[in-house]
Every structure is written in structure tokens, then in C-alpha cells.
N, C-alpha and C positions, 0 to 999 in steps of 0.2 A: 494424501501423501503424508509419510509419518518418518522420521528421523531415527537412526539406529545407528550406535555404536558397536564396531567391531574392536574385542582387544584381545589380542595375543601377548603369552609368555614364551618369551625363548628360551629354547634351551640353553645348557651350557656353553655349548661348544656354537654356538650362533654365526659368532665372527669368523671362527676360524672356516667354517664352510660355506658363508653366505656367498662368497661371491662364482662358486657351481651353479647356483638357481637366481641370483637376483634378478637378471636381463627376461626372464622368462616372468619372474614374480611380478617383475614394471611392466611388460608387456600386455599382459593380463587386469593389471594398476589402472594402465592408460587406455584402454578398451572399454572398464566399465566407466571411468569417467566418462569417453566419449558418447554413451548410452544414457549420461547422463543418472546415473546411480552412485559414484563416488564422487563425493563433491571434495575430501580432503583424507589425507593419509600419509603414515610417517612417524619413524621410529622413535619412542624416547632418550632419552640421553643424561646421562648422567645420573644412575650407571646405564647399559645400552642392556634393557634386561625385558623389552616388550615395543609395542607400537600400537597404534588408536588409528581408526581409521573409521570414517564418516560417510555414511549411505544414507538413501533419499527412496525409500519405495512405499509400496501400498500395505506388506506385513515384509517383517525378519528376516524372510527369507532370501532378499536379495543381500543382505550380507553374509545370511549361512552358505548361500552357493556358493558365493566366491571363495569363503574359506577353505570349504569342503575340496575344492577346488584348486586352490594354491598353493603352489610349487614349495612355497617356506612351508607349509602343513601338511602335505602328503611324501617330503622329505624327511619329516623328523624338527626340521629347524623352530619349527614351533612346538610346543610341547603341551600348551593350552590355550584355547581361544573359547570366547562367549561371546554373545552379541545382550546387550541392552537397550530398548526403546528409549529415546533421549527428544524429551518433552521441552522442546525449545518454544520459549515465551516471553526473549527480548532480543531486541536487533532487526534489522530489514528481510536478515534470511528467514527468521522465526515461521515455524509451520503457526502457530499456535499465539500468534499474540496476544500478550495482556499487557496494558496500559496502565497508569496506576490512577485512581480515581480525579486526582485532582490534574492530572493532566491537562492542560488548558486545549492544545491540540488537538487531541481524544473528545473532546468535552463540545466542542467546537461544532465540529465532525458528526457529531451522534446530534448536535442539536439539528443540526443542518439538513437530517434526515440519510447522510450519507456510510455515515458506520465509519468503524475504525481503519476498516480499508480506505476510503473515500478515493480522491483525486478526481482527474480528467483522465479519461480514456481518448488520446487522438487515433483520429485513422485516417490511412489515404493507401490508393490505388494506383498502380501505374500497367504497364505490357511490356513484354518483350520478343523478340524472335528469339526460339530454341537458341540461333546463334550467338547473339548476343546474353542470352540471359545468364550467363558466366560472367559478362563486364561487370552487369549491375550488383552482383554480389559482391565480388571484388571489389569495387567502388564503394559498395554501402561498410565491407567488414572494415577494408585497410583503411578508408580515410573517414568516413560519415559517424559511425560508430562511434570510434576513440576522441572524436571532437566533442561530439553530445553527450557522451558518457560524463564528463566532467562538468557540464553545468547545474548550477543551483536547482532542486526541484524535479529532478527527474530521477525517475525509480527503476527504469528498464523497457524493455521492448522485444517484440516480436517479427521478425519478419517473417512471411510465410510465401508458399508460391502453389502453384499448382497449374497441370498442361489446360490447355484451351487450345484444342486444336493442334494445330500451328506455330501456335505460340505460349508461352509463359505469363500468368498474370500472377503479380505481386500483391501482397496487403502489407501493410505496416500497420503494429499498431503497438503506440507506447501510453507509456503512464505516466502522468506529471504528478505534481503536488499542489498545482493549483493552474488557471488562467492565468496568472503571472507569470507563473514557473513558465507554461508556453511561448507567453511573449518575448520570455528575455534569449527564446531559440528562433519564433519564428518574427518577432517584428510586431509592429501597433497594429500589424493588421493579419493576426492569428490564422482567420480563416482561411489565407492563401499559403499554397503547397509551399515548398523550400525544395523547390531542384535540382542541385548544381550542376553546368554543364555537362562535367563527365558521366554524370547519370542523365542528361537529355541526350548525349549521346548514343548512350548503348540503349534506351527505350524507343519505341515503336507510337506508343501515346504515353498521357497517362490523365491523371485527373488535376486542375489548376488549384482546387478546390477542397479542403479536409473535413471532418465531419468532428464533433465533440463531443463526449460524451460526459456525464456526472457517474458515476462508479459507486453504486447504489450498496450491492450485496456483492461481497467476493470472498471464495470459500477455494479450498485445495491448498496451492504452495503460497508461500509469502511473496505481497504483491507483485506480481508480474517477475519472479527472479525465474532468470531463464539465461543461458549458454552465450543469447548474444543481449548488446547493453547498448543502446543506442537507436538511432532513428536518420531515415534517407532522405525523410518526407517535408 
């Protein structure tokens, strides 16, 4: 996955006709986010004379389609747009990290055999009935989520699901910054799941039990950055 900038020049007359196309231009905006290809977008200001807008694919072209595409560009409202490959190499979003050598962190990490990605990878498993397995989302976005998002140490997560049957079976899996980082979410005694009620509730089983992993080699997007931010488990 590789980062691309999209920028448009407005034309003159921009404001006076933007708001003909705008609801169609956001509608289109908020579709490719949800696909997970625009991660940010939005016009400059002062003066209002362009906008920059941020895509996340494998080549260019998923920001050349969208423009190709967009109501501001196939209106006139834009008068020039290019896309730029944009080589990001600092921050947690970073496709592309570099460290700077004396990095103690970095330094640490690479002695340890684990690379500059490093961390712990947790995991854990649970089930559901088709019926319930709408609870346990709900449960994991609206409250599990935004609680764990905010502690020390943690980088993101995955939640994934997929039919068995009958039923829905779940994986979690996040990324810490260390065994510590774990414990100060799941407790002295890491290895045991973190369930809360409301998610014993809507599951069927699941596992008591987490597995841990050391985070050897990690290649693609920057670590573990993904749509949801948080863990159930």
C-alpha cells in the first residue's frame, strides 16, 4: 500500500456554483472512505483557491478514478487536478517508516530481533448465533472499542468474523507496544480473555484463553492502522 495525494485547482467562479454539486461530491467523498481508500480530504482556505485530499492504494489510480469521476471535475468546478505519490516516513500512519538511527526504541527493537515494527500481536476467539452476532459488534464498536483505544501502548486492531455454519465466529487481534502495554488492559494475568458481560451475553462460547505473539516481520500499511481501533478480548 502506497499513499497519494490528490490536488485540485478551482476554478474562478468555485463558490459561487459549488453548492449545485457539493452533496453529490461528499457522497462519493464518503463512499471511498468507507472502502477505505480516502483516509482525509478538504479544501484549502485562505484564499479558497484548491483542496488536497489523501488516498491509500496499491498505484495512483485510485485517486485518478475518483477524480475522473467527481462531480467538482466533470462540472468545470475544478479546472486542474494531479495526483502525487506521497512517501510518508514518520507518524504511526507512516506506510513507509524511518527511524532515526540513534533511536533508543528502534535500536532496542532491531536488537531484540523484532524490527521496527515489533510489539505483541494478541489474539482471541469467540462465537456467535447469526442472531446475535449484530450484539457483539455493537458491543465491541459502541463501548469496547473507544475505551481501549485510549490506553498507553496500544496501536490498533482487527476484528474479523466469518459464517461457520449456523453460526458466526469472531477473531480479535491487536497490537500492543509491549507485555506491559497488555497488562495494564488485561490485568497481572495477561493470558486470561477480558469478556464483559454484555459480550457473554450475545456469544454462544468463546475462548477463556488469549494467545501472544512477538511481531517478528510486518510489511503493507503502518502497523496494524485499520477503520477500527480497539479490542473485545
Amino acid at each position: 500500500m502506497k499513499h497519494f495525494l490528490l490536488f485540485y485547482q478551482t476554478a474562478d467562479d468555485y463558490m459561487a456554483r459549488r453548492a449545485e454539486y457539493r452533496d453529490r461530491h461528499l457522497t462519493k467523498a464518503w463512499q471511498a472512505s468507507e472502502r477505505g481508500e480516502l483516509l482525509l480530504g478538504g479544501g484549502l482556505a485562505e484564499p479558497i483557491d484548491g483542496a488536497v485530499l489523501l488516498f491509500q492504494g496499491e498505484s495512483a489510480s485510485v485517486a485518478e478514478d475518483f477524480a475522473r469521476a467527481d462531480p467538482y471535475v466533470t462540472s468545470g468546478l475544478v479546472k486542474r487536478w494531479y495526483v502525487r505519490e506521497w512517501t510518508t516516513v514518520a507518524g504511526k500512519e507512516a506506510m513507509t517508516p524511518v527511524h532515526p538511527a540513534g533511536n533508543a526504541q528502534a535500536a532496542a527493537k532491531a536488537e531484540s530481533g523484532t524490527g521496527v515494527a515489533g510489539g505483541i500481536l494478541r489474539l482471541w476467539k469467540g462465537r456467535a448465533t447469526a442472531a446475535k452476532a449484530g450484539d457483539y459488534v455493537r458491543h465491541a464498536m459502541q463501548t469496547v472499542f473507544p475505551e481501549v483505544q485510549s490506553l498507553p501502548g496500544h496501536r490498533g486492531a482487527y476484528l474479523l468474523r466469518r459464517s461457520a455454519g449456523d453460526s458466526v465466529e469472531f477473531t480479535v487481534l491487536t497490537l500492543w507496544d509491549s507485555m506491559d502495554a497488555v497488562r495494564g488492559f488485561a490485568g497481572p494475568d495477561p493470558e486470561r480473555a477480558v469478556v464483559e458481560p454484555a459480550a457473554r451475553a450475545a456469544l454462544s462460547d468463546f475462548e477463556e484463553t488469549v494467545t501472544h505473539y512477538e511481531v517478528v516481520v510486518h510489511t503493507g500499511e503502518g502497523a496494524f492502522r485499520k477503520r477500527i481501533d480497539g479490542e473485545p478480548s
